[in-house]
Residue, then its C-alpha position, 0 to 999 in steps of 0.5 A: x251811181x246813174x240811176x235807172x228812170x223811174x217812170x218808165x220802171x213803173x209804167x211798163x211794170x203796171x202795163x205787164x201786170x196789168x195785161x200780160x202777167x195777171x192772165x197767165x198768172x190766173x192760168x197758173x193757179x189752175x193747175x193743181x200742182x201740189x208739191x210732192x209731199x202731198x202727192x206721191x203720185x206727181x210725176x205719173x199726175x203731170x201737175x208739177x211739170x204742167x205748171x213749170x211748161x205755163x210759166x215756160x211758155x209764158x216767158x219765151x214769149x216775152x221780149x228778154x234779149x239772148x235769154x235761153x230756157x230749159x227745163x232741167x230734170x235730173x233723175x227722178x226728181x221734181x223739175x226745175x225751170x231754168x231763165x238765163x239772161x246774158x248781161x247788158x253791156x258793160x255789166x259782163x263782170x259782175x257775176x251771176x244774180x239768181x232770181x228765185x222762186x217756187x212753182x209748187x203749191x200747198x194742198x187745196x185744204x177746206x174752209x174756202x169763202x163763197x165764190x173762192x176756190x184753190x184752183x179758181x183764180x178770182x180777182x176781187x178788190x185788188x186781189x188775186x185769190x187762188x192757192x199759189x198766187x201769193x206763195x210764190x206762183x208770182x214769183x217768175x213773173x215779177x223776175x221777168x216783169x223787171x228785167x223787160x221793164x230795166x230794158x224798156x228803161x235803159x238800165x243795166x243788169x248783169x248776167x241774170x238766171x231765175x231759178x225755179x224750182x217744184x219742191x219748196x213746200x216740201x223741204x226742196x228735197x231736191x235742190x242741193x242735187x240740182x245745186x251741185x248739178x247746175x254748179x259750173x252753170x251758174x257761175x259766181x253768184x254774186x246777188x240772190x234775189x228770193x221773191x218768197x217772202x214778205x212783211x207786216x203790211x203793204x205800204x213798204x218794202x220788208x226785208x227778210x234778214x233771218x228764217x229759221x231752221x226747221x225739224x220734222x219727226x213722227x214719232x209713235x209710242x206703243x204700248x199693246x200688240x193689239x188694243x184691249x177694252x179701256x175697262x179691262x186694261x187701264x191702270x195695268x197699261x200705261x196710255x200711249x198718249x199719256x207716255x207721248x205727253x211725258x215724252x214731249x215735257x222733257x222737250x217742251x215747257x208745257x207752262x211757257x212753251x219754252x224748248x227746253x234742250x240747249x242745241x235748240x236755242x241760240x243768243x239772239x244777235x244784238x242787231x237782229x234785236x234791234x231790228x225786231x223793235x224798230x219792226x214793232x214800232x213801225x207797225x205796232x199792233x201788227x203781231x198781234x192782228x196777225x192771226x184770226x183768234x178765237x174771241x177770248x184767246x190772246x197771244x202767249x205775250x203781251x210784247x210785241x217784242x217779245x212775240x217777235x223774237x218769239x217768231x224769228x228767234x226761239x225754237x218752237x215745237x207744234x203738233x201738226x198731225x197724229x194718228x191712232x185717235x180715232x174721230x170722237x163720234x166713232x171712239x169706242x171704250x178701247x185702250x188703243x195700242x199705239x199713238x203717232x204725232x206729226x211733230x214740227x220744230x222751227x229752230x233759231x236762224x243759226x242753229x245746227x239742225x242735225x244737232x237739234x234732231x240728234x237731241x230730239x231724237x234721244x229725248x225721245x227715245x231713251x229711257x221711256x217710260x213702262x219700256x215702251x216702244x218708240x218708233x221714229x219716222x217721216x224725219x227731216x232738217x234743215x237749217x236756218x238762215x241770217x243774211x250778211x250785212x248789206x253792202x253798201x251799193x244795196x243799202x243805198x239801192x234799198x233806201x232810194x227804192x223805198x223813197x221813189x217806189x214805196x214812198x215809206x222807209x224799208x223795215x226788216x223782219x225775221x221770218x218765222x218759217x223756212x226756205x231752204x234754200x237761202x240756207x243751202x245758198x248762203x253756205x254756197x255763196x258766203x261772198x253774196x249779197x241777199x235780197x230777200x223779199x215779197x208780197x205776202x202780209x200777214x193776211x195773205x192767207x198762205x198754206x190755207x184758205x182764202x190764199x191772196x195775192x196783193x196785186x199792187x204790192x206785187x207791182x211795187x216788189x216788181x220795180x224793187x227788183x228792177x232797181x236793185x239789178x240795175x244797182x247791182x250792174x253799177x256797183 
């Protein structure tokens, strides 16, 4: 198989980055396009749409032989941008390959360093910091970046669509309707390339081979038609809480954090564990430094392995919200009436999401303690992803790209979060190949402050997507 010439990948990827990508990038992560989960009022706001015209404009400029752009949007729905690039020459038989990624970003949150800000764009030892930079504003850029650069290179691609969308932070609600919508457009998919993950570090290639499913519910307990004085009324009425955290033990090892109901735990293929050691042995230490740790406090584990597959493979139950408590400086003597938790679930890559939420929903709801009240809302599911076996024009695509542009031997890891969409395309493409890939570390600091993007790993992903295209138009 002809290789693509790889000084010149390299060279016209870092002059882009360099003096076209980085500004317009900059310039995205400006605009406060917060994903519609955090802004009910997007459309009316005009931040989501402002971003998907940034990216928009900054691509049409660029030199993309026959490409076309739209921007689709199908009722009221979140827009999706759409980049269709006809295939090179002798490339036309090769199917579709989606290039994905997401415009929408996480809330600003507090707690930003000096000179840091969300929606201001600070480059600063190699890094772009900035909500959105790193979770995955780049996203478009790098997909683009690699085709000029393949061209620029000779190489070959075939036909080539980057996808996207504006509402992954928020479950991508709407993409099964674009999905469908865009079905007969995009034709055999027969490649996806997702740029909205990443690893351990920053010297080698990660590949995302699973991501788990996910289940989200509020659920309230109450208990009075009104709050009563705590002095009158406890020890005749049950806590709202206390009943919650009865609730919670039928589903939660409160000792071990185990899940305890069978729908949301799996086996864990043999592969993926051995995947998860070879993880830990190339990067030993790398969970555990992960996550900023209050001085004293270790992880639920001392095996790396086992918190790996803690994080990829077994369900997790986390508390992400509540209402009804008011802040302590301003909580009188009262017995409240009720008490609601945000709860999270993130489920094995290849457990059935709505199965797990029908056994949530029944531990929650069925015989509850006192009779009680339980008032279930903001539910929502999805499922997981596991990647096929790479076939083997990519596997020998991955091994060459880790030589000639990382310089180290790729790694897999399993990702403890969701994209939907994998999962929404994995059961639409069954005959596909995955790329799954990115520049986020496990310091990037996405969804909270001091988001970073690494700026020369972002380089390095880049060429690995124009390698892997051209591998895939040779195949």
């Amino acid at each position: 198989m002809a290789r693509v010439e790889q000084t010149t990948v390299h060279e016209t990827v870092t002059r882009l980055w360099e003096n076209e990508v980085l500004p317009s990038l900059s310039g995205l992560v400006e605009i406060p396009a917060l994903s519609q989960s955090f802004d009910a009022d997007w459309a009316a706001h005009g931040h989501l749409a402002a971003a998907v015209e940034h990216v928009r404009g900054w691509i049409a400029s660029r030199n993309l032989p026959g490409a076309t752009l739209e921007v689709v949007q199908v009722e009221d729905r979140s827009p999706v941008l759409l980049v269709d690039v006809p295939a090179t020459p002798g490339a036309e038989d090769r199917g579709t390959v989606l290039l994905y990624g997401h415009l929408d970003k996480q809330p600003p949150v507090g707690g930003w360093s000096e000179g840091l800000g969300p929606w201001k764009p600070v480059v600063r030892d190699g890094k772009l910091f900035g909500r959105g930079s790193a979770d995955d504003g780049y996203a478009g850029y790098a997909a683009t970046t690699a085709l000029e650069a393949l061209h620029a290179a000779g190489g070959r691609h075939a036909r080539s669509v980057i996808l996207l969308e504006t509402g992954e932070e928020s479950g991508s609600p709407d993409l099964p309707r674009y999905l469908e919508h865009l079905s007969d457009r995009l034709g055999t998919v027969s490649l996806v390339i997702c740029l909205d993950s990443g690893g351990n570090d920053y010297q080698r290639l990660w590949l995302t081979t699973s991501l788990r499913g996910m289940v989200q519910v509020h659920v309230t307990v109450r208990v009075l038609d009104s709050a009563q004085h705590s002095g009158m009324a406890s020890g005749v009425v049950p806590s709202s809480f206390r009943i919650l955290r009865q609730l919670l033990d039928r589903i939660e090892d409160t000792e071990t954090g185990a899940i305890r109901l069978a729908e949301l735990n799996v086996a864990i293929p043999d592969n993926r564990i051995a995947e998860a050691k070879a993880t830990v042995e190339v990067a030993p230490g790398a969970v555990k430094a992960a996550f900023p740790l209050v001085e004293g406090m270790h992880p639920v584990s001392e095996d790396e392995l086992e918190l790996t597959l803690n994080n990829s493979w077994r369900p997790t139950l986390s508390v992400i919200g509540a209402a009804g408590l008011p802040e302590p400086a301003h909580a009188g003597n009262v017995l409240r009436d009720a008490t609601t938790l945000a709860l999270s679930f993130r489920l094995p890559p290849t457990a059935d999401s709505a199965a797990a939420l029908d056994a949530i929903e029944k531990a929650l709801t069925t015989d509850v303690p006192y009779g009680a009240k339980v008032e279930l809302s903001g539910v929502e599911h999805a499922d997981g992803w596991n990647a096929p076996e790479a076939a083997p024009w990519l596997a020998a695509a991955l091994e060459r790209i880790s030589d000639e542009v990382f310089g180290a031997p790729s790694r897999t890891i399993g990702l403890g979060g969701s994209i939907p969409f994998m999962g929404l395309l994995g059961e639409k493409y069954p005959d596909a190949q995955f790329l799954v890939t990115g520049a986020l570390g496990p310091d990037s600091n996405a969804h909270v402050p001091d988001e970073w993007l690494h700026l020369a790993q972002a380089g390095r992903i880049t060429e690995a997507v124009a390698h892997a295209l051209h591998a895939h138009a040779q195949s």
